[in-house]
C-alpha positions as CSV (number, residue, x, y, z in Angstrom):
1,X,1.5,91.7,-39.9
2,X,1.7,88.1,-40.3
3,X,-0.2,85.7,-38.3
4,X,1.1,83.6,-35.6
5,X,1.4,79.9,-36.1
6,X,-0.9,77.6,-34.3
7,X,0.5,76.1,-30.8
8,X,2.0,72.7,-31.3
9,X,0.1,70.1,-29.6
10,X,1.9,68.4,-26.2
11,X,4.0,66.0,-26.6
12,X,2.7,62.2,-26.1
13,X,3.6,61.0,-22.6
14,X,5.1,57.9,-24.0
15,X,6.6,56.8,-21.0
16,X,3.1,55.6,-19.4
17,X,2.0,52.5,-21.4
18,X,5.6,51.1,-21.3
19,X,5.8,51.6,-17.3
20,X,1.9,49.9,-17.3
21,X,2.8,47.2,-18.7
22,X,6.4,46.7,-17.2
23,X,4.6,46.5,-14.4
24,X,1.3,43.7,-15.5
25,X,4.4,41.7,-16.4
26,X,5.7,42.1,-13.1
27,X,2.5,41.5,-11.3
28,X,2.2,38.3,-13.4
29,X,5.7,36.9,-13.0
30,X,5.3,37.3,-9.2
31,X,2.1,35.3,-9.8
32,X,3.8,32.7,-11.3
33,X,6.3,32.5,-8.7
34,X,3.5,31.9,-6.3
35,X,1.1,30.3,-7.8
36,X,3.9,27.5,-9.6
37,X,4.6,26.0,-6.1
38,X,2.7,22.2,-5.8
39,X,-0.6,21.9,-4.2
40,X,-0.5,21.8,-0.1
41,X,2.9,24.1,-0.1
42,X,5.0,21.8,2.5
43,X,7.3,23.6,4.8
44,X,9.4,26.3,3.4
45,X,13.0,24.8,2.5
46,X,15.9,25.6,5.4
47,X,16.7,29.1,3.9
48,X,13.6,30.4,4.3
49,X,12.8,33.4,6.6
50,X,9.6,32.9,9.3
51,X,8.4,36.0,7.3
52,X,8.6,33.9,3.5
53,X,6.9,31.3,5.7
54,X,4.2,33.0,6.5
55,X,4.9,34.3,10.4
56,X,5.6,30.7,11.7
57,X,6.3,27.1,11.0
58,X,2.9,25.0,9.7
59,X,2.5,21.5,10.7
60,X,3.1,18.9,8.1
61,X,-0.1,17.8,6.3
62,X,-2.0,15.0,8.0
63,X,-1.7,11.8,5.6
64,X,-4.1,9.0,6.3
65,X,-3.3,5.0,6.5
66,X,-2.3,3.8,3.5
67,X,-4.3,0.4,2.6
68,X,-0.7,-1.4,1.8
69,X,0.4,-0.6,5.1
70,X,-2.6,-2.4,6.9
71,X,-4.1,-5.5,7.7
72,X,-7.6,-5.6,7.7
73,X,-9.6,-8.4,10.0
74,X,-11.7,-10.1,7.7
75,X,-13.2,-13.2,9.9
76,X,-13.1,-14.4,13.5
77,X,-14.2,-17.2,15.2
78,X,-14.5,-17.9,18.8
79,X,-11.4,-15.4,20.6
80,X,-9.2,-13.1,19.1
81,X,-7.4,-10.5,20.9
82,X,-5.3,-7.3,19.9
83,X,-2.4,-6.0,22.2
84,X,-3.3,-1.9,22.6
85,X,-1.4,-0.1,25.6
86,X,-0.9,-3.1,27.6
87,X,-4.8,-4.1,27.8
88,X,-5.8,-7.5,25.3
89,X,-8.5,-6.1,23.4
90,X,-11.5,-7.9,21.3
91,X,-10.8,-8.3,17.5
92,X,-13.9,-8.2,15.2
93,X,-14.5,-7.9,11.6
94,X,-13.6,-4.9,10.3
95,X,-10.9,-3.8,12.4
96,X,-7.8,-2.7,11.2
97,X,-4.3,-3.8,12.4
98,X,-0.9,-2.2,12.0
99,X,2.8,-2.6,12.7
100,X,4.0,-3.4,15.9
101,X,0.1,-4.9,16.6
102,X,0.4,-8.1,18.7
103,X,-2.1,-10.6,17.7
104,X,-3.7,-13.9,19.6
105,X,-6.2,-16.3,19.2
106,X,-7.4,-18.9,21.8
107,X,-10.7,-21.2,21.3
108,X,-10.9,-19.1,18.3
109,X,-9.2,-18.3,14.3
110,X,-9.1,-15.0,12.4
111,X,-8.4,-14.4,8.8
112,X,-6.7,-11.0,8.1
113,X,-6.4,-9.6,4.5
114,X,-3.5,-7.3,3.1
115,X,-4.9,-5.7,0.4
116,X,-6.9,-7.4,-2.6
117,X,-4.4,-10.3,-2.5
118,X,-2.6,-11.3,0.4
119,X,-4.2,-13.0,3.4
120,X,-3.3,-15.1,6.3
121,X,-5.2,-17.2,8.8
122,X,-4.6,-18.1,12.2
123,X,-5.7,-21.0,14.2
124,X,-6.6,-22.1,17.2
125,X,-3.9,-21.0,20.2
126,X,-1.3,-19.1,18.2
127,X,0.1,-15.9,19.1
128,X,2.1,-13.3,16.0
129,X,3.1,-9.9,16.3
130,X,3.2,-8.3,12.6
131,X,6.7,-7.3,12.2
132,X,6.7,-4.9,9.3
133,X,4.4,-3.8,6.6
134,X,5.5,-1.8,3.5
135,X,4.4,-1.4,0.3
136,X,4.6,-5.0,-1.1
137,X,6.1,-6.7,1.6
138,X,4.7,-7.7,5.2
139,X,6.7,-9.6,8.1
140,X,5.1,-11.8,10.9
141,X,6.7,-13.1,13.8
142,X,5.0,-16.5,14.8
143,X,5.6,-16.5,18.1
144,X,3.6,-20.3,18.8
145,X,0.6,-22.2,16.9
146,X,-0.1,-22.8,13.4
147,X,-0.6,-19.9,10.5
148,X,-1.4,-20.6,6.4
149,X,-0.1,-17.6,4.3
150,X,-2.0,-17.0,0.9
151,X,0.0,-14.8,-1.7
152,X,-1.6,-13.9,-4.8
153,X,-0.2,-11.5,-6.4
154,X,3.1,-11.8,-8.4
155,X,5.3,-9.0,-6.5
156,X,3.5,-9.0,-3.5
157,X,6.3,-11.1,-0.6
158,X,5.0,-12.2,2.8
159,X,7.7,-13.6,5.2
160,X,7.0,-15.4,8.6
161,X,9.7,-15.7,11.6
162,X,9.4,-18.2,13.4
163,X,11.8,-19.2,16.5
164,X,15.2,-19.0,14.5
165,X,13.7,-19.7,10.8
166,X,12.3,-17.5,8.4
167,X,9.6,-18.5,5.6
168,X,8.5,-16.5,2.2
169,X,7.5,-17.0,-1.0
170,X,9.9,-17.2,-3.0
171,X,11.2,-14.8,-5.6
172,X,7.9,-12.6,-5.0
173,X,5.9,-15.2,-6.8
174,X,2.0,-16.3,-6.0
175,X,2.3,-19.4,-3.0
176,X,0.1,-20.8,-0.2
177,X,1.9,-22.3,2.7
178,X,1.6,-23.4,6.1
179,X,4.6,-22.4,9.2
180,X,3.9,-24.3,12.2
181,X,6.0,-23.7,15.8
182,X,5.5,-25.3,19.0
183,X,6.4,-24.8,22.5
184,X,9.8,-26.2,22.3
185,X,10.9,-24.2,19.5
186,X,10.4,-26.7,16.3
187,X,9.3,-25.3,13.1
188,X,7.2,-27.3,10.0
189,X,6.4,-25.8,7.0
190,X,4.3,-27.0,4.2
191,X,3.5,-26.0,0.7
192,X,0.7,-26.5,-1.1
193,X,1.1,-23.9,-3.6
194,X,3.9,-21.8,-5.9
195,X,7.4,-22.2,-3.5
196,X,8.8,-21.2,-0.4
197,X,12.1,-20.6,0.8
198,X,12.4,-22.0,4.3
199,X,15.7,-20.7,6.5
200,X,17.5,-21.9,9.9
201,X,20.8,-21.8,10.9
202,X,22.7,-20.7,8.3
203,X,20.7,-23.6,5.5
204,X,17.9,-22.2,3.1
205,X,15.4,-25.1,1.4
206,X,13.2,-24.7,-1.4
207,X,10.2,-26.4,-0.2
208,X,7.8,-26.4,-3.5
209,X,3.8,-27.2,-4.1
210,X,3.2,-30.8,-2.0
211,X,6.4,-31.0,0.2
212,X,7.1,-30.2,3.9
213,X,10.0,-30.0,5.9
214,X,11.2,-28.6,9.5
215,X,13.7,-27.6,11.7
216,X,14.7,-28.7,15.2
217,X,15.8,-25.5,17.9
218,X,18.6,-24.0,16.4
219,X,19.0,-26.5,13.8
220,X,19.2,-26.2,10.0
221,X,16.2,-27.8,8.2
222,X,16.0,-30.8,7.0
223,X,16.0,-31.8,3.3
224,X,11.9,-31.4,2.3
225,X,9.8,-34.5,1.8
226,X,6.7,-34.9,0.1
227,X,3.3,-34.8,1.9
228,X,2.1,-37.7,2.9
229,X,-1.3,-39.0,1.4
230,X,-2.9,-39.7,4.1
231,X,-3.0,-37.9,8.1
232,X,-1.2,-40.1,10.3
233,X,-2.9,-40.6,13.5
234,X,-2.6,-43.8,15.6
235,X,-3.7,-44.0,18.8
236,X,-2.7,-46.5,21.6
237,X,-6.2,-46.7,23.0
238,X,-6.3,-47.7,27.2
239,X,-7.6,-51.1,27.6
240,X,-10.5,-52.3,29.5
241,X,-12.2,-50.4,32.6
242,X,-10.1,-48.2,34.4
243,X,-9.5,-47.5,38.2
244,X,-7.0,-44.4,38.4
245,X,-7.6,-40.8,38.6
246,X,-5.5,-39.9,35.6
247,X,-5.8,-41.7,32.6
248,X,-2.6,-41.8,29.7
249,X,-3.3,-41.5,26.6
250,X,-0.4,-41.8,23.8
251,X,0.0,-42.2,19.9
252,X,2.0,-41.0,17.1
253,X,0.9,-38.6,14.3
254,X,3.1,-37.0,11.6
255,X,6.5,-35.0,12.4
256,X,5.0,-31.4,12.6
257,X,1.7,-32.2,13.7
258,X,-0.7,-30.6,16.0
259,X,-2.8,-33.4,18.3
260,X,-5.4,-32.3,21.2
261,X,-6.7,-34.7,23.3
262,X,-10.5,-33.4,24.7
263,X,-9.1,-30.3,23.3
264,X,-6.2,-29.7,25.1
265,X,-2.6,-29.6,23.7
266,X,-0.6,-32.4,23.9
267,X,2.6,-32.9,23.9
268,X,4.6,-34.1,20.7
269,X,8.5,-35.2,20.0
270,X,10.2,-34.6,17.2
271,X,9.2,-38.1,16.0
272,X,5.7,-37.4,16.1
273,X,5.1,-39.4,19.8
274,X,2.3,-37.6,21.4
275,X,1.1,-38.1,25.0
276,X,-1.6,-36.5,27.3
277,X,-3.3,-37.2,30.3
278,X,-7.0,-36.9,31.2
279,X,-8.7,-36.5,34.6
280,X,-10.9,-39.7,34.7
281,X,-14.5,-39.7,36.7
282,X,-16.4,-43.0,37.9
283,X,-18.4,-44.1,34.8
284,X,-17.9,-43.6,31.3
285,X,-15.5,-40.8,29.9
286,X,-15.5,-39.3,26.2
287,X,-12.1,-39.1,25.0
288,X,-11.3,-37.7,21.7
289,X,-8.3,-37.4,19.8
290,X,-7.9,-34.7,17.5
291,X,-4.9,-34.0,14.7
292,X,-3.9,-31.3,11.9
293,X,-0.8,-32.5,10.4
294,X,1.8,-30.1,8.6
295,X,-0.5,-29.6,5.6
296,X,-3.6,-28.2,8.0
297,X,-5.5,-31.3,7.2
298,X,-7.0,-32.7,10.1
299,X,-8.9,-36.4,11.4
300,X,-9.9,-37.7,15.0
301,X,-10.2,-40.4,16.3
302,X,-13.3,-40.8,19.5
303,X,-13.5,-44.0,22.7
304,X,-15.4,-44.1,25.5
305,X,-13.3,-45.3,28.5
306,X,-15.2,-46.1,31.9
307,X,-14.2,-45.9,35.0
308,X,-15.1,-48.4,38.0
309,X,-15.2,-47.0,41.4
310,X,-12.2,-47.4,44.1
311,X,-13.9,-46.7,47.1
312,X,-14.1,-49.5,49.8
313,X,-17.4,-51.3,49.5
314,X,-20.0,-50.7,52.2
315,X,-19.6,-52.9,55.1
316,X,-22.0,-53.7,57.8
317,X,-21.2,-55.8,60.5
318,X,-23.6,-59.1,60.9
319,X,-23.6,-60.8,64.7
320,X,-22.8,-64.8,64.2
321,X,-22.2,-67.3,66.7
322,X,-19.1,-68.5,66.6
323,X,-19.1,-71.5,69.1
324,X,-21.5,-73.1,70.7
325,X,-22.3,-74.2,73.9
């Protein structure tokens, strides 16, 4: 009888490691699909289904101020006020201003900084709104006073309207410079530093380091001039003592120049002619004349005027005989 041969032993289910790892590949490939996307997600692209988005449409990530895209007030003196929802609003260090922002200054000055290299300063009585702010560039509208623009940085552009000019630094390059407008819609501007390029009607100037020039309303400017040496301020001074109630007081400063008189505004032509008025009071009165020429250097000049009284003289009546018996 011959003995049976032993039982072969099962085949080797094959088939199992290849299916596990067919399907640790899959596991990671879906992870990669995932996982691959950038950090935050965004909103799924127009194809996607509310279902790959998750159930519903996420709000976009909140992104804070970028610095570029600011100015920040750095100093203030005296006034300054912010336009926000139609209420004027007191500026202090420290606060931040952006686009749109409309900026003022009375008995005051404020210096605001755009980044590490740009700045500009207001003076007394002027009113800007900031126009645009980007990256590397900022616009200002000068709507009236006197503003001095710093740039520092090579790249960096700032460019102020004014009326119907336009003033930047030009070709991106570091420049300090000075835009003045008044009431009546002249424009000045100085250099002191780097270049500018100065526009009106249609003309463009290149006003470099220790020239000025300016532009009548609606006129192209006029060829630019060096800086005088000294401030120009001459004052035709009222004579002797004074009976009315308003006293005149006129002079002549440089073309572009800013005079007060007792700290009030005064009124300037094109030449540089200035004249005020003053209210006068019996005895003396302290008149002082003030000026910042195009350059933002500035000199008075001080009088004492006095007044005599125009009131009748007291009378009393004194009994005389006039003829005699």
């Amino acid at each position: 009888m011959s003995t049976p041969a032993p039982p072969r032993p099962p085949a080797r289910p094959r088939w199992v490691l290849p299916a596990f790892g067919g399907v640790v590949v899959a596991a990671l490939a879906l992870g990669a699909l995932r996982f691959s996307r950038p950090v935050g997600g965004g909103m799924p692209g127009p194809s996607a289904t509310p279902a790959a988005a998750g159930g519903g449409v996420s709000a976009p990530p909140f992104q804070p101020q970028v610095e570029s895209r600011i100015f920040q007030v750095a100093e203030t003196s005296g006034r300054v006020e912010v336009m926000r929802g139609g209420v004027w609003t007191l500026v202090k260090p420290g606060d931040v201003l952006t686009q749109d922002d409309v900026v003022r200054t009375t008995l005051g000055r404020a210096l605001l900084k755009r980044g590490p290299a740009t700045e500009i300063e207001l003076r007394d009585r002027v009113e800007i709104r900031l126009d645009s702010i980007s990256g590397d560039s900022a616009s200002v509208d000068l709507r009236r006073g006197k503003l001095l623009a710093h740039v520092g940085r090579t790249g960096d552009n700032v460019a102020i309207t004014a009326a119907h000019t336009r003033t930047a630094n030009l070709d991106a390059q570091p420049a300090r410079f000075i835009v003045t407008a008044d009431e009546h819609g002249r424009v000045a501007v100085a250099t002191t530093e780097g270049a500018t390029r100065f526009e009106a009607a249609g003309r463009a100037v290149t006003v470099t380091a220790g020239h000025e020039t300016r532009a009548e309303p609606g006129a192209p400017p006029r060829d630019p001039e060096k800086i005088a040496e000294d401030v120009l301020l001459t004052v035709a001074w009222p004579s002797g003592e004074r009976h009315e109630e308003k006293l005149p007081i006129t002079g002549k400063v440089g073309p572009g120049s800013l005079v007060r008189v007792n700290g009030a505004p005064a009124s300037i032509d094109d030449a540089g002619h200035f004249a005020a008025s003053i209210a006068m009071h019996t005895g003396p009165n302290p008149v002082e004349v003030e000026v910042e020429d195009v350059a933002g250097r500035s000199k008075s000049e001080r009088r004492e005027i006095k007044k005599i009284a125009t009131r009748p003289p007291d009378l009393s009546p004194v009994p005389v005989e006039l003829w005699k018996k």
